[in-house]
C-alpha positions in Angstrom: 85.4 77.9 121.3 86.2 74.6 120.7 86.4 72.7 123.4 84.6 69.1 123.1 84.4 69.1 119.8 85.1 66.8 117.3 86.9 67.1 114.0 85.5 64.8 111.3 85.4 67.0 107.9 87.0 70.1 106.7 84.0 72.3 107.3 83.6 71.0 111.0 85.3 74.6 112.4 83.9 77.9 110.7 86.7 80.3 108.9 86.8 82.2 112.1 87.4 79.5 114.4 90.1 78.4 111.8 91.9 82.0 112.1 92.1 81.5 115.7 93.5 78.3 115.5 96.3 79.8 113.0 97.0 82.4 115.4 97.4 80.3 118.3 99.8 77.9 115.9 102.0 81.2 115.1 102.1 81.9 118.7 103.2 78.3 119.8 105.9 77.9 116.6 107.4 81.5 118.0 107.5 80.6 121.5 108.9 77.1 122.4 107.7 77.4 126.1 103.8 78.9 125.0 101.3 76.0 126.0 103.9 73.5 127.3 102.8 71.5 130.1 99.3 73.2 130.1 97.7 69.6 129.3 99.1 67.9 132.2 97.3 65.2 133.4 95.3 64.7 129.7 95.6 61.8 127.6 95.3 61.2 124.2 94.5 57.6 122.6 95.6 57.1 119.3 93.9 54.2 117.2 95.7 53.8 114.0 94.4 51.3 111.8 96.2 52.3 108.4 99.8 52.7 108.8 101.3 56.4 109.4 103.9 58.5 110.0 103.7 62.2 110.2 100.4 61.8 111.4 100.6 59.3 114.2 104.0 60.6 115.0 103.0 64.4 115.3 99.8 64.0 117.3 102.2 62.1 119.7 104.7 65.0 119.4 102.0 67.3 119.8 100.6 65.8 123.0 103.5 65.0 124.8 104.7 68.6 124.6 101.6 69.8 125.7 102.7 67.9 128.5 99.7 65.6 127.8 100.3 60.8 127.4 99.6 59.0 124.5 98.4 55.5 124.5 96.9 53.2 121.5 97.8 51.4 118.9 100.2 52.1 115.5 98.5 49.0 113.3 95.1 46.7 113.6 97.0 43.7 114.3 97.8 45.0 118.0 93.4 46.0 118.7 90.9 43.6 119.4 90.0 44.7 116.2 91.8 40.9 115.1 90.0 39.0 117.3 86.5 41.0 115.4 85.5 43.6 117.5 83.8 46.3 116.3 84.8 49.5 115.7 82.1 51.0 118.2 82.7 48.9 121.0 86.6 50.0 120.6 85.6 53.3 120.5 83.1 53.3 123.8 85.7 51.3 125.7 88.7 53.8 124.8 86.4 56.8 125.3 86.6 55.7 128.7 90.2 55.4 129.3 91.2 59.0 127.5 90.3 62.9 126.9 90.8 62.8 123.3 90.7 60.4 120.4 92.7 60.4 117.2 91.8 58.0 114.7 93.2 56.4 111.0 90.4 54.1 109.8 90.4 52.8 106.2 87.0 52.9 105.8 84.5 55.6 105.0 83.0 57.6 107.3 84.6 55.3 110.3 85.1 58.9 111.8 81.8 60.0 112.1 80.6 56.4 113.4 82.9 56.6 116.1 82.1 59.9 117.1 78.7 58.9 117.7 80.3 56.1 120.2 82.8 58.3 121.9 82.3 59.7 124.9 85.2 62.0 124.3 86.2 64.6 120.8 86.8 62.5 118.5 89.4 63.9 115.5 89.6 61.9 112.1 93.0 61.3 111.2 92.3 60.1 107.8 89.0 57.8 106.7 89.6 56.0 103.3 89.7 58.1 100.5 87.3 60.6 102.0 88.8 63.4 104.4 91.9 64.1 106.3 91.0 67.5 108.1 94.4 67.9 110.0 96.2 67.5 107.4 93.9 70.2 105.9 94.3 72.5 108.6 98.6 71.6 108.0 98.2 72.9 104.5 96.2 75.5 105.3 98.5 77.1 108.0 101.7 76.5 106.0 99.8 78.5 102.6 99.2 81.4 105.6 102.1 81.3 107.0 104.3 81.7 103.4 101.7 83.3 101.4 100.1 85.8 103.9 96.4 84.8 102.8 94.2 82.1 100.9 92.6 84.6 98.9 93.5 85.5 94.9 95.7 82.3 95.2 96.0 79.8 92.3 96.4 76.4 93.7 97.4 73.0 91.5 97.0 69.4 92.3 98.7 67.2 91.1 98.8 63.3 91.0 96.3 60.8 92.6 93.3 63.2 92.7 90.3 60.4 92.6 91.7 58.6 95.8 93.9 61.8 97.7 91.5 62.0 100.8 94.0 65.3 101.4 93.5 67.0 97.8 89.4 66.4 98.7 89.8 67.6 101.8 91.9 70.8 101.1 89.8 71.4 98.1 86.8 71.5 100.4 88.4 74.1 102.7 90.2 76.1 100.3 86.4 76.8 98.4 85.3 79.2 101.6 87.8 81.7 100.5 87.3 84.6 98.2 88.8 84.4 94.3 90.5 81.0 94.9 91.3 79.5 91.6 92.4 75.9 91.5 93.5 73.4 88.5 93.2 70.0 88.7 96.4 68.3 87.0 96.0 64.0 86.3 95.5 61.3 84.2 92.1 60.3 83.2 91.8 57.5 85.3 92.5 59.8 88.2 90.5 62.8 88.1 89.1 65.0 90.6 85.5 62.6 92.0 82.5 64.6 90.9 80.8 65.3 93.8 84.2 67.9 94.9 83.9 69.6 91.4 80.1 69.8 91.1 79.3 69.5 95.2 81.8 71.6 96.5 83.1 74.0 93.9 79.9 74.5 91.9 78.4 75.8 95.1 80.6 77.9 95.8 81.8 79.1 92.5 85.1 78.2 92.3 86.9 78.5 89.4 88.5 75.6 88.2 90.2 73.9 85.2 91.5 70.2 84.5 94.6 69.0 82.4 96.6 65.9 82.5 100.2 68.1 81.8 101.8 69.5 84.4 104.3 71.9 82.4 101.5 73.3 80.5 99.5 74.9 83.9 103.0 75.1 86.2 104.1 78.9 85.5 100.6 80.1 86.0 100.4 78.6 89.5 101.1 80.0 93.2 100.8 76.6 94.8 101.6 73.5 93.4 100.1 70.5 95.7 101.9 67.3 94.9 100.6 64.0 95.3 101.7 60.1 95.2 99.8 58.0 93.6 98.3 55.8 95.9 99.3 51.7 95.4 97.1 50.8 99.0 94.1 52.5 96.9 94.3 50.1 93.5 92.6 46.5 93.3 94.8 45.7 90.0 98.8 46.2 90.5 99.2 46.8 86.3 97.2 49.5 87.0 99.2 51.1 89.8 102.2 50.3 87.6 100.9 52.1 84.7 100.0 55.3 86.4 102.4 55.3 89.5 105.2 57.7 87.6 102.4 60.0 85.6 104.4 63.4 87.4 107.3 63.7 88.3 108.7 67.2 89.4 112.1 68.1 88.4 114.5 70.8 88.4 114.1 71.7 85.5 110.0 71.7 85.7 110.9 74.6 88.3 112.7 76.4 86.2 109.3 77.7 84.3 107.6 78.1 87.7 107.4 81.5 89.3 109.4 82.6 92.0 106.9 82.7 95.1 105.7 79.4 94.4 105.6 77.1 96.7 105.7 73.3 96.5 103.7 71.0 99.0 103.3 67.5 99.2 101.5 65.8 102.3 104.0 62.7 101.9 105.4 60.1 102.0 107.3 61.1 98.6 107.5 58.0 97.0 108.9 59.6 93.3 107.0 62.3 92.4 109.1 65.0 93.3 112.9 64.4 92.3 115.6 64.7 95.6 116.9 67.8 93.5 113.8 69.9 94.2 114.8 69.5 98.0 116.8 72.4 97.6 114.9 74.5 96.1 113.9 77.4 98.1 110.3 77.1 96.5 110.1 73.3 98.6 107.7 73.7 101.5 106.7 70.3 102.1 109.5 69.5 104.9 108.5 73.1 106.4 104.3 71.4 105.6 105.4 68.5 107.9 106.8 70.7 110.6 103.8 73.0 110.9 102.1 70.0 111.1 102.8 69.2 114.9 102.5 73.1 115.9 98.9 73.2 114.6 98.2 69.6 115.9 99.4 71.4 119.4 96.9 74.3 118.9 93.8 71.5 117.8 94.8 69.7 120.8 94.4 72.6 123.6 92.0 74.1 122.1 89.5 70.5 122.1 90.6 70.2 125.0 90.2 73.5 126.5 93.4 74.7 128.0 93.3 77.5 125.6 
């Protein structure tokens, strides 16, 4: 179903296709030996030019027990991309070494140009401030997963909304689903962009409302999506500065929260969510990180077509 094809945006796989990619996650979390080994002989080239973590580090996870290699890069400095080459002559020469290619870009729509390039799928692993769809698709299984469905939810964002590629991105996706309400919780300066509010949420009707206090909208949520604000996204430091500790979520926020909440963040935590939340049994984003490899596993066989 999908085999050789690329993930660039959110709305790249139908709802469907994503149903069967949360099924096959379930089945691979619950089995530890399910899918191991079947991409033997594949290899996966990861170009990371924008550091990462989680990201890099669980597409690598994800391959390797697949039984799949990983090759590439982890910052721009080790490419040719120092010496000036472009981003599409990377991609056609890498195309040719691998099966699949996972890519960090910070710039704009570097995903889509270098799908155009590659002569393998191509999967965006983050472009700018515009989409991170695998990080979607981790948020997405881990609401499923805890929550049972998408519909009738109430989701919350909160923090760096104008420049979280993964609020835009989970926003998009989350806006296919029936009576989805979401809030939209940030300073001024940092508001949900436009085109997601008016774009994406007008045309699909989705309710929404925006605020800029968390413990005013926090007991009438069922997910609260927590953000950093981003300091690699601001030209002007006293800006960052100013804004950088807008929310912060403590135990005692919680405490007017309901009790199936559920807390996610698609880190790093810099500050926004105090240590003392960690063990609260409402915290999901350690659980958020973990999914993230088994759905990576489940994008990866399924591209590939082992699956």
């Amino acid at each position: 179903m999908l085999q050789g094809r690329s993930l660039i945006g959110p709305d790249d796989f139908s709802v469907a296709e994503l149903d069967r990619l949360f099924e096959l996650t379930a089945c691979i979390k619950d089995d530890a030996g399910y899918l191991r080994q079947s991409c033997r002989g594949k290899l996966l080239a990861a170009l990371f030019f924008e550091p990462s973590t989680r990201t890099r580090l669980s597409f690598e996870a994800a391959m390797l027990r697949l039984g799949g290699g990983v090759c590439g890069f982890a910052e721009p400095g080790s490419s040719s991309a120092s010496k000036g080459e472009s981003l599409a002559d990377t991609i056609r020469v890498v195309s040719s070494y691998s099966d699949v290619i996972v890519m960090r870009n910070p710039k704009e729509g570097s995903a889509l140009l270098a799908s155009r390039y590659s002569s393998v799928p191509v999967i965006n692993a983050g472009d700018g401030g515009h989409h991170h769809p695998t990080q979607t698709l981790t948020d997405l299984v881990t609401i499923k997963h805890l929550r049972g469905d998408f519909s009738r939810l109430t989701i919350g964002f909160c923090g760096d909304l104008k420049f979280g590629r993964t609020v835009h991105s989970l926003a998009s996706a989350l806006s296919r689903y029936v009576n989805v309400k979401m809030v939209f919780i940030s300073p001024g300066e940092l508001k949900i962009p436009e085109y997601i509010t008016q774009t994406v949420l007008g045309k699909n009707n989705i309710e929404y409302t925006e605020t800029d206090r968390l413990e005013k909208v926090i007991s009438d949520l069922d997910v609260l999506y927590m953000t950093r604000v981003q300091r690699e996204r601001f030209l002007n430091e006293e800006e960052y500065i100013r804004l950088k500790d807008s929310y912060i979520l403590t135990a005692k926020l919680m405490k007017r929260a309901r009790d199936k909440l559920i807390v996610l963040h698609p880190l790093p935590r810099v500050n926004e969510i105090s240590v003392e939340v960690d063990n609260d049994p409402r915290a999901a984003y350690f659980k958020q990180a973990e999914y993230g490899m088994y759905i990576r596993m489940a994008l990866l066989a399924s591209i590939m077509g082992v699956v």
